[in-house]
C-alpha positions in Angstrom: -34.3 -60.1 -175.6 -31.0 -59.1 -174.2 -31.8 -61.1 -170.6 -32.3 -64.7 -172.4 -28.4 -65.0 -173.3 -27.6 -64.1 -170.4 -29.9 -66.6 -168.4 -28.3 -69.2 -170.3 -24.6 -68.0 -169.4 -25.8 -68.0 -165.5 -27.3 -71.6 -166.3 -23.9 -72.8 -167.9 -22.0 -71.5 -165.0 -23.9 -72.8 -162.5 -24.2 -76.0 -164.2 -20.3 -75.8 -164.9 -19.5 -75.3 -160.9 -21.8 -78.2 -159.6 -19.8 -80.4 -162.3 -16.6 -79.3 -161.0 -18.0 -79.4 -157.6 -19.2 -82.8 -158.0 -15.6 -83.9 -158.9 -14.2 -82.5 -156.1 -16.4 -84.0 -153.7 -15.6 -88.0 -156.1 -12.1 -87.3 -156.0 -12.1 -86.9 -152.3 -14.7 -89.5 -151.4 -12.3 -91.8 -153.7 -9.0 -90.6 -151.7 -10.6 -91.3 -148.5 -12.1 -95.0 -149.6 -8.2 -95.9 -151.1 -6.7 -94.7 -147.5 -8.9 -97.5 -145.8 -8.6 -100.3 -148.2 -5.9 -102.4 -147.9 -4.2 -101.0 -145.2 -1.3 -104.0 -144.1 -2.3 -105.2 -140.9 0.3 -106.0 -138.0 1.1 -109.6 -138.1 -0.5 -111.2 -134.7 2.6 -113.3 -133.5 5.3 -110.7 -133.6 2.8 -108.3 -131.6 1.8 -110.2 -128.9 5.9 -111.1 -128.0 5.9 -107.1 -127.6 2.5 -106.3 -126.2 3.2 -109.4 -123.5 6.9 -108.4 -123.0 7.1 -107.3 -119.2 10.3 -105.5 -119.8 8.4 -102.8 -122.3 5.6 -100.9 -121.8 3.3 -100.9 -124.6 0.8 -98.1 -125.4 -1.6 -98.3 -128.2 -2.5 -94.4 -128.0 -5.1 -92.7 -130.6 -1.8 -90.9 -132.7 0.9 -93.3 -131.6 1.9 -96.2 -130.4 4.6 -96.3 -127.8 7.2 -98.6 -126.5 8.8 -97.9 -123.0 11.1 -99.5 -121.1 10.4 -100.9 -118.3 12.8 -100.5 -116.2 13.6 -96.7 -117.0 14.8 -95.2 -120.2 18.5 -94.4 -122.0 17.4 -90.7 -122.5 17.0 -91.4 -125.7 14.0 -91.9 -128.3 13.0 -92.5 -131.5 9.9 -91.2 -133.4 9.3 -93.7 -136.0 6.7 -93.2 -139.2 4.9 -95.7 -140.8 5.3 -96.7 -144.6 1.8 -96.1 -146.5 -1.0 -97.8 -145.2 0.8 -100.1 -142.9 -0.5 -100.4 -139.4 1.7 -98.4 -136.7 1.5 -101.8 -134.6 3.8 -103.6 -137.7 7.1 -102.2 -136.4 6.8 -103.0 -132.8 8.4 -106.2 -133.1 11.1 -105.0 -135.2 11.9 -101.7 -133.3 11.6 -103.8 -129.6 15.0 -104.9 -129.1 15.8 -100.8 -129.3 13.9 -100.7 -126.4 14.9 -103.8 -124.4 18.6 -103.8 -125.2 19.6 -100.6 -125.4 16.9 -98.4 -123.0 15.1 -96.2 -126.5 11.7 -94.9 -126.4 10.5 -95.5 -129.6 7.2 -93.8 -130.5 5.0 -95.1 -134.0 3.2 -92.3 -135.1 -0.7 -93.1 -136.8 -0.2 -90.9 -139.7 -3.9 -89.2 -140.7 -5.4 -91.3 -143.0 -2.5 -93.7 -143.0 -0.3 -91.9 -145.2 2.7 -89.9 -144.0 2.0 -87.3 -146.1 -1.4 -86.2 -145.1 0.3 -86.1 -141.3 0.9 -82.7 -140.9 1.7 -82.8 -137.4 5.1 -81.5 -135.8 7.3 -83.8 -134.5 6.7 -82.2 -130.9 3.5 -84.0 -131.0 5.0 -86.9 -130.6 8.1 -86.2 -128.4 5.5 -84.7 -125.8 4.7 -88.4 -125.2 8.1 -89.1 -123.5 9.4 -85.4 -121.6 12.1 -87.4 -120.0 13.9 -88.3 -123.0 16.4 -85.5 -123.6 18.0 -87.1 -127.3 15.2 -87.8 -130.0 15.9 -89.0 -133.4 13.2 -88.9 -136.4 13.0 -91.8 -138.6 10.5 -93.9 -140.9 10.0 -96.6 -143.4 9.4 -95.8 -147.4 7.1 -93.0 -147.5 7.3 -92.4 -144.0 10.9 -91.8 -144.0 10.5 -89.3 -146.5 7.8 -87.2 -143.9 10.9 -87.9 -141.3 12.9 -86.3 -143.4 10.9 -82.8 -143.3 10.4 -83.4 -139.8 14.5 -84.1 -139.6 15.7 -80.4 -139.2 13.7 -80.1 -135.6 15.3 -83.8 -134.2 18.9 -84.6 -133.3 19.6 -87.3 -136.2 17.7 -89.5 -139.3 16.8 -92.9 -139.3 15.3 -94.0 -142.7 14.1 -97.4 -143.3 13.8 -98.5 -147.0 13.0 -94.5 -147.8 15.3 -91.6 -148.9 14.5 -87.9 -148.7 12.6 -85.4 -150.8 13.8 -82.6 -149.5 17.6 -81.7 -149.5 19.4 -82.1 -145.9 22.8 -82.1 -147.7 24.0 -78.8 -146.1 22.7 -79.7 -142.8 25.7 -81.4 -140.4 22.8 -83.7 -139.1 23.6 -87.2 -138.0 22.2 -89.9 -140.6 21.3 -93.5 -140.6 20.0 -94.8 -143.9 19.2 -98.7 -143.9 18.4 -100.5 -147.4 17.5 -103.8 -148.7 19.6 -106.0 -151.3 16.2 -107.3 -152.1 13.9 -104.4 -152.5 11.6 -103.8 -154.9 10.2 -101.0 -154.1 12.9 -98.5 -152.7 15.4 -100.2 -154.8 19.1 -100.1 -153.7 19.6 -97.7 -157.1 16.8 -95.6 -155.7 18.5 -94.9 -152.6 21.7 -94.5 -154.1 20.2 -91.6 -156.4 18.7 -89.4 -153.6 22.1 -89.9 -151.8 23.1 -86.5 -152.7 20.1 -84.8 -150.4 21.7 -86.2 -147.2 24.7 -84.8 -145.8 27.8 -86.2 -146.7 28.8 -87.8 -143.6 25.6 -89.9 -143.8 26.2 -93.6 -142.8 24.4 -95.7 -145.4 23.9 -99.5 -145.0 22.4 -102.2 -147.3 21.1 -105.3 -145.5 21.9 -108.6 -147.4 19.0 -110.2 -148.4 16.3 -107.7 -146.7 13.2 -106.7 -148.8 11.2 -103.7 -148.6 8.4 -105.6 -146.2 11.6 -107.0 -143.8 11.6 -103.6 -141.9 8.0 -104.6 -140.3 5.9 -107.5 -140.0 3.0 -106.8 -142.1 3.8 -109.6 -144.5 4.4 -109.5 -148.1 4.1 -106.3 -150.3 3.0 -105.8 -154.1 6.1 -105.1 -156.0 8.4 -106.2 -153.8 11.2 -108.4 -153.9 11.7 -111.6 -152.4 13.9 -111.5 -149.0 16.4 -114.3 -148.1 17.1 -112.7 -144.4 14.7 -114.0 -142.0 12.8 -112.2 -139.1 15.0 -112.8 -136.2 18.2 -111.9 -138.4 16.4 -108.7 -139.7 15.8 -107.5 -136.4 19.3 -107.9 -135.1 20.9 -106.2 -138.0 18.5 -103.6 -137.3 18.8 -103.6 -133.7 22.5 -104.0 -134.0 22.4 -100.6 -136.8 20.2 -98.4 -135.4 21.2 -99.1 -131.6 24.4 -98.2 -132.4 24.1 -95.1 -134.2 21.3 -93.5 -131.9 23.8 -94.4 -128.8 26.8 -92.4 -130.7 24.4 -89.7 -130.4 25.0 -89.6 -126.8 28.3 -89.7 -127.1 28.7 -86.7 -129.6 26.8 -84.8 -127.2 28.9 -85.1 -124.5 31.6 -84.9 -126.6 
């Protein structure tokens, strides 16, 4: 008598850890399905101009995508992350000028399973790509820049696209670029502005007139967003113009 209840408490366990099990294994298949669907495509047109460019070098590797200049590098590089489930491909065109103008290496991580945060990689996994390049700065777009920001304290400066930071860089003396968009929906200017206090003070921080959260790549438009008024070629040279200078002042403070 005294081994029925107890068959039924091993039955009610066991049944109780295959239903739990069985949730696990939903919840993950589910995770893995949502990282595939709908991931923003690089827009054909901007690509090719970069892919047929013979003053950059471009590399579609199986955990980046590179640009190199052609004609030799600045010494200087940029590890770029893409926002969530946009193609690494999306922010060639708007990163190439970096490369053509002012001699960057700019490398586009793949993050694993398209989202920044499941990339647990260190940022030496990408900077191995380029040993040449003596200066590297860490940057991304939305949730990307907020993996670049964990990655910050092991490169020389911060770029963030559209993004702000999680984690709190505010007693660090690093060198900070934060570009926003008057137009954004998504990483609102007000957003940004909150998580200003996790950057360090002498952070440079610049909203773009007109510039949505989609006008940092070409991947076209993005639920939730706002509507941009800059256009392509305008964004890229305020971006170019932005980000060009403040990753060649990086030279100069270290020779300084």
């Amino acid at each position: 008598m005294t081994r029925s209840p107890r068959r039924r408490l091993r039955r009610i366990l066991a049944w109780t850890g295959g239903a739990l099990g069985a949730l696990v294994l939903l919840a993950v298949a589910g995770t893995l399905v949502w990282t595939q669907v709908g991931v923003m495509a690089a827009e054909p047109g901007p690509l090719a101009g970069v892919t047929s460019d013979p003053e950059i070098v471009f590399e579609d590797l199986p955990e980046a995508v590179t640009l190199t200049p052609a004609d030799g590098a600045s010494g200087t590089g940029l590890v770029f992350v893409p926002g969530a489930k946009v193609e690494a491909a999306a922010y060639a065109a708007r990163l190439a000028d970096l490369v053509r103008e002012d001699g960057v290496t700019v490398v586009i991580t793949k993050p694993v399973l398209n989202i920044a945060f499941f990339d647990l990689r260190p940022l030496e996994t990408f900077t191995e790509r380029a040993p040449g390049v003596a200066t590297w700065a860490v940057g991304g777009h939305s949730l990307g820049g907020v993996r670049a920001c964990q990655l910050a304290p092991d490169a020389d400066a911060l770029v963030l696209f559209a993004s702000y930071c999680a984690n709190d860089l505010s007693a660090s003396e690093l060198p900070v670029l934060s570009l926003a968009g008057s137009e954004d929906g998504l990483s609102t200017p007000e957003k940004v502005a909150g998580a200003r206090d996790l950057l360090p003070p002498g952070a440079d921080m610049v909203e773009i007139a007109g510039a949505a959260h989609a006008s940092f790549g070409d991947y076209g438009p993005q639920a939730g967003d706002g509507v941009a008024t800059i256009d392509d070629e305008d964004m890229t040279a305020r971006v170019t113009d932005e980000t060009g200078g403040f990753l060649a002042s990086l030279v100069d403070r270290s020779a300084g």
